[in-house]
N, C-alpha and C positions, 0 to 999 in steps of 0.2 A: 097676505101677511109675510109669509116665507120668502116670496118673488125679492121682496126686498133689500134678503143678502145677497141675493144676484146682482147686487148695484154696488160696482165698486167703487165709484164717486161718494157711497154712502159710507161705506166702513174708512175712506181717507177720511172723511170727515169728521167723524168719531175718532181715530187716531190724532187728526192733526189739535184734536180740542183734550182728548185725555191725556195722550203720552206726554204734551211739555210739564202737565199739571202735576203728574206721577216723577217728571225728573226735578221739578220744583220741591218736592214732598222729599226727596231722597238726601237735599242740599240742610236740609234742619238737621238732623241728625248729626251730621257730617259737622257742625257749628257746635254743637252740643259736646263733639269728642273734642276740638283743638280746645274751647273756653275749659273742661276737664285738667288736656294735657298741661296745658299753661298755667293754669291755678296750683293742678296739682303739683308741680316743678317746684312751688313757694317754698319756705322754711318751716311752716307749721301748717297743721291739717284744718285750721280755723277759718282760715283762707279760703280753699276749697267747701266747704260747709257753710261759709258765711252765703257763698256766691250761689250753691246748691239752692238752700233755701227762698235768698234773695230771687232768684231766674224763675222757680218755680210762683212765689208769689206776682210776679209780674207776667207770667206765660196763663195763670190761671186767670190773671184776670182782663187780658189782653183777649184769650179763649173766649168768653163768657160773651167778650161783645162780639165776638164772630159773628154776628146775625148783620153786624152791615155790609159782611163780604156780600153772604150768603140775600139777603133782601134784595139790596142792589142788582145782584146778577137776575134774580127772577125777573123783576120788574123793566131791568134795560132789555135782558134778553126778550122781553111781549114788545116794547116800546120798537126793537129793534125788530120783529117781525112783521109790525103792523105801517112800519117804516111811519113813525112818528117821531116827527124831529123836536118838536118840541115837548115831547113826553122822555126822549131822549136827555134831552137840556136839564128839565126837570130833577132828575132820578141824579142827575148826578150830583146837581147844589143842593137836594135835599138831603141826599148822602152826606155832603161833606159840611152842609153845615150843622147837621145831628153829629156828625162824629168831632166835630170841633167845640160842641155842647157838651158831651160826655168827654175831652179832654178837660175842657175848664174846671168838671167839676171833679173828677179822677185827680186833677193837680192839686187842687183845693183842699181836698179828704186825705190826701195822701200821708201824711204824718198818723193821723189817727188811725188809717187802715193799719201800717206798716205796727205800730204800736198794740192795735187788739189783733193782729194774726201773730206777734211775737210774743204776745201774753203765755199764748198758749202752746207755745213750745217749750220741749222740755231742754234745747238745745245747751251749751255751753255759755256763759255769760258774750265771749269772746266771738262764737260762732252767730250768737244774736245781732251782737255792735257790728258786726261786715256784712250781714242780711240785709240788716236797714243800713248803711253804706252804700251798697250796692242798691237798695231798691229805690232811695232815695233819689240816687243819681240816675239810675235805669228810667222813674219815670216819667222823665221829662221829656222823655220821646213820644211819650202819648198822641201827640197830636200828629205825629208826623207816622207813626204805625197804626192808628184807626183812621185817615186818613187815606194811608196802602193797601189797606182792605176796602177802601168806594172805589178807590182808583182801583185792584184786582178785580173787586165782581163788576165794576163797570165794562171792563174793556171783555172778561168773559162774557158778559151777556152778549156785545158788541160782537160774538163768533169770534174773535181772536184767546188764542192761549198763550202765544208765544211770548208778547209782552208781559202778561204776570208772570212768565216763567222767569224773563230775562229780570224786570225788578227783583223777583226772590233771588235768584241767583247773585244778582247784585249787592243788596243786601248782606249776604252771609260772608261773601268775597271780603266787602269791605270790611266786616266784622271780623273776619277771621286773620287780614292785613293787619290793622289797627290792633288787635286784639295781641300780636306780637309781637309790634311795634311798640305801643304804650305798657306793655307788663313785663314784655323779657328787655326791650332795649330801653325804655327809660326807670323801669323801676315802680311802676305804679301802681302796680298791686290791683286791687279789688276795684280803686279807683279809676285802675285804665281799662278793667276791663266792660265797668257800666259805660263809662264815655264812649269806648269802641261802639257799644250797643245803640249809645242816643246817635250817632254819627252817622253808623250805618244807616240805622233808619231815616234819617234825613236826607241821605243821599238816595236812598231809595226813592221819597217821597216823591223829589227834583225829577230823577227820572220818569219815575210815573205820570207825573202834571208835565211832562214834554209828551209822553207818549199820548196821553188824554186831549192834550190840544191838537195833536196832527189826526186822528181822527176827530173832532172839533170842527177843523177847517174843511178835510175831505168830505166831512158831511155835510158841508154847511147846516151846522146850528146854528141856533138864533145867540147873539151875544149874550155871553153868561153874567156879565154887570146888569145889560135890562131887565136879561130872566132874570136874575135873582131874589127878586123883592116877589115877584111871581109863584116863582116855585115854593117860597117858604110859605105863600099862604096857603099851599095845598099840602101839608104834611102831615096831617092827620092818619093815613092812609098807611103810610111808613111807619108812625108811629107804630100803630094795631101791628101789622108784622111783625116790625122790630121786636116788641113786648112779646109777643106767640113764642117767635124763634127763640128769644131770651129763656122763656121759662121749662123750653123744650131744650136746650141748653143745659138748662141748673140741672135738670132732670138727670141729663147723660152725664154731668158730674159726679153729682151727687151718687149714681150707683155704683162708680171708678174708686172713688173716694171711698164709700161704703169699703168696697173689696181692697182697697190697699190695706185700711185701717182692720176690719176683720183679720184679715191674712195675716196682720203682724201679732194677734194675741194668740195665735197656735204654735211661734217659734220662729225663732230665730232663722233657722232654714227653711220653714216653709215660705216666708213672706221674702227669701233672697229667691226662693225657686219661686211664686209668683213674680218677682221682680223680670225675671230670665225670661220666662212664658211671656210674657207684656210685649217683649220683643216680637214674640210671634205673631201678636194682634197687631202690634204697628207696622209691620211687616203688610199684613193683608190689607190696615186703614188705608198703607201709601198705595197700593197698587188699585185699591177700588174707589178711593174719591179723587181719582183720577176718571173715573168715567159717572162717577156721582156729578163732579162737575161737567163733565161735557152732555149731561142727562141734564142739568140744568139749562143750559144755554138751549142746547135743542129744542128741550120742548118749550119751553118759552119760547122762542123763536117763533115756534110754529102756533099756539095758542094766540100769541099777537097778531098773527096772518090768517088765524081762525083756518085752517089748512088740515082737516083729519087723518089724510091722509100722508102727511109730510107727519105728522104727531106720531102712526101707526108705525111709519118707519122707520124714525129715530128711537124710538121703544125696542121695535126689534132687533135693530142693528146692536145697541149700547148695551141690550141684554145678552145676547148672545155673545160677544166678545167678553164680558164681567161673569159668562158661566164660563167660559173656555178659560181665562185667568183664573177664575177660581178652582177647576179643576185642577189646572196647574200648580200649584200652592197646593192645595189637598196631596197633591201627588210627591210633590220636596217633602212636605211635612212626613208625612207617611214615611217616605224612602229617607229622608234626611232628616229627620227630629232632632234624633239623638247627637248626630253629628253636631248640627245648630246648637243645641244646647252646650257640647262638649266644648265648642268654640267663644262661649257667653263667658262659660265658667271653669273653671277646673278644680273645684271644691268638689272631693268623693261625694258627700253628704247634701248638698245642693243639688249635685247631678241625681242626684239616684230618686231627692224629693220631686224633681223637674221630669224626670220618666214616667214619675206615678200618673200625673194628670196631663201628662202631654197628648192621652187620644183626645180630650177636651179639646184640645188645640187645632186636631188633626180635622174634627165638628167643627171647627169654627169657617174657614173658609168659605164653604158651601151654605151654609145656613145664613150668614150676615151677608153677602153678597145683595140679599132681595131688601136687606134693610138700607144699606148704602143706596143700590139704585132710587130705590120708591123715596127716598131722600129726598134725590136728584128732582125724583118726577113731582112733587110735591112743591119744592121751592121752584121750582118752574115757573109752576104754575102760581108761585105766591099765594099758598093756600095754608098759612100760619098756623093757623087756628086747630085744623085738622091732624097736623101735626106736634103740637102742643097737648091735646088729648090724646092723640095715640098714645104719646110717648109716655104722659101720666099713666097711663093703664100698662102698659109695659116696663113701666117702674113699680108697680103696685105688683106686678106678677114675678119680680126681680126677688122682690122681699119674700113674696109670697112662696115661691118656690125655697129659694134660703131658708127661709123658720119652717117650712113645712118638714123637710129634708134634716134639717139641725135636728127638730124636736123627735121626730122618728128614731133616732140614729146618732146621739152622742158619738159616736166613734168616727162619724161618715167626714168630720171635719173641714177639711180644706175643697173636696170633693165636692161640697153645697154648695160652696161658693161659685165655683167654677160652673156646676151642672145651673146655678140661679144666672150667670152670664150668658151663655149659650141659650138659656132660655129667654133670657133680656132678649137676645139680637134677633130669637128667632118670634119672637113677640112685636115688636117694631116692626118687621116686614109682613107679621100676619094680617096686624092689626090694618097698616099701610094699606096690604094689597084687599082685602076686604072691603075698604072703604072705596076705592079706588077703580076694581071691578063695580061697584055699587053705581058709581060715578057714569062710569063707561058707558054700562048698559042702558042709563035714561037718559044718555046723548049731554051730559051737565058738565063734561069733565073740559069741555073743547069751548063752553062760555065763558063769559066775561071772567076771570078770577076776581077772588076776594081774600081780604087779610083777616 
């Protein structure tokens, strides 16, 4: 098992599949601050609020269908181990024409969603009317960003990371171009900058369906007009994942959600100091589903080629680098908290709530680490299901711990929260790696998968 890090061909290969994926992951944020600065520059704060709201209703529910990055990659990444070409063909028209189903119907509902999630804000009349402006316009890009997620997990599973990197990076360019272009020099307000957003995403899209066809041809696949009628009759398959990873999805919402909402009925600063901390967890999310995904492609890879061996040593290699990151991280946090924090915010009163629960934070590295991997190893292997129940049980232990803690402990407040997260993450990889050693030891983990 060990002999394994002795292979340096093995840890290039783990690098060349996590680090684009980790500098893809760093390009969001950076999209996040210029659409801020440029809003924020308007003449009224409605503008920025309107867009705040609008970005998030569109980011959640963009999020939500992650499962056809995530599907897609397990399944090309076996297709691509077992070097089946037409399993290859398959996975991708079945990707993209489910994610062109769920565009149709995403366009279709689109008014009424935008309408019962604005019910429910308590926002400003003003901040409402450029939410739905903005989400209006935003989602018409649907088809063209669920679409960049078949194209991203295909070409991952396919061992390449550098083309999802280079789409994502594309993407954000052009949105951030445009996004300057249409608000600061023509005047376009809220409207230039969902435009910027359907544009980018389209030009991404272009790119992606060139990169998809030059491996296409390198591969010789069979023609994707013959597949087609082919591949759609075998979707059942996709579906059952797709639905697993969905509901294991809502799951990881739902307990986010849970704590944003909690956090805000204790005060005013506590829910700005969990706002600050959140930083610290996106922090560790970029740097470890960056080897989440390259835990995908490998072991898929190797599960397709039924290869134990090659399984054992992409495990060791991906783990050992995601403990050495994570040390790392534990180690900033620890020596640098406070710093990070002072640099988020400069609010006395914020900082000082953001100190209290920051050793929560300093726990989080090391403990979620084995929940990201076993992630990784799970959709690899396109084992849905498994991970849809873990995660129920690791949301049930989320609550569980919260009320337990609350009820104890009126005073213990924000503290519940935080100790019911840490215990979410470190529940997920329990539950994961339980099942998983379970797997190992009766030789079941290295068969055929199942959704």
């Amino acid at each position: 098992m060990f002999s394994a890090l002795q292979q340096k061909s093995l840890h290039v290969r783990v690098f060349s599949l996590a680090f684009p994926m980790v500098l893809s992951n760093i390009t969001v944020p950076l999209l996040g601050l210029v659409d801020a600065a440029v809003i924020g520059h308007l003449d009224h704060a409605w503008y920025l609020g309107g867009v705040a709201i609008g970005s998030t209703m569109i980011a959640v529910t963009f999020w939500l269908l992650g499962f056809l990055r995530m599907a897609t990659t397990g399944l090309t990444a076996q297709a691509w181990g077992g070097n089946d070409k037409t399993g290859l063909a398959n996975v991708f028209l079945q990707g993209l024409t489910l994610a062109w189903l769920l565009a149709a119907v995403i366009l279709a509902l689109h008014p009424f969603i935008a309408d019962a999630v604005l019910s429910y804000s308590d926002a400003s009349a003003e901040v409402k009317r450029y939410a739905d402006e903005y989400f209006s316009i935003r989602i018409w890009s649907a088809p063209a960003a669920l679409t960049n997620l078949v194209i991203m997990g295909w070409l991952l599973g396919a061992q390449n990371a550098k083309k999802p990197m280079m789409l994502i990076i594309l993407v954000n360019l052009v949105n951030i171009v445009l996004d300057l272009l249409f608000v600061v020099g023509f005047g376009w307000k809220v409207q230039g900058a969902a435009a910027a957003s359907v544009i980018a995403d389209y030009s991404g899209m272009a790119l992606g369906l060139y990169f998809v066809a030059r491996v296409w041809v390198e591969s010789s696949l069979p023609s994707p007009l013959a597949q087609w009628k082919k591949a759609s009759a075998g979707m059942s398959r996709l579906a059952k994942l797709n639905r697993d990873i969905f509901l294991r999805s809502l799951c990881l919402q739902l307990a986010f959600t849970f704590m944003t909402f909690q956090g805000a009925t204790l005060g005013d600063d506590v829910v700005a100091a969990n706002a600050v901390l959140m930083n610290f967890l996106m922090l560790v999310s970029f740097a470890m589903d960056g080897f989440a995904y390259a835990m995908e492609a490998m072991v898929g890879k190797a599960i397709g080629a039924k290869n134990r061996q090659e399984l054992l040593e992409s495990l060791t290699a991906t783990s050992f680098w995601s403990l050495v990151i994570s040390l790392l991280i534990t180690l900033a946090f620890l020596l640098g908290g406070r710093s990070i924090v002072g640099v988020i915010s400069d609010i006395p009163a914020v900082r000082e709530q953001a100190y209290l629960y920051l050793p929560w934070l300093i726990a989080m590295p090391l403990v979620s680490m084995w929940c990201f991997l076993l992630d990784g190893v799970f959709i690899g292997a396109t084992r849905g299901r498994e991970m849809r129940n873990t995660m129920f049980i690791s949301m049930a232990g989320f609550f569980a711990i919260w009320w337990l803690l609350s009820s104890a402990n009126q005073d213990i407040g924000n503290h519940a929260l935080w100790a019911a997260m840490l215990g979410f993450m470190a529940l997920r990889g329990i539950t994961l790696g339980v099942l998983f050693a379970y797997q190992w030891r009766r030789g079941k983990f290295l068969l055929s998968s199942h959704p």
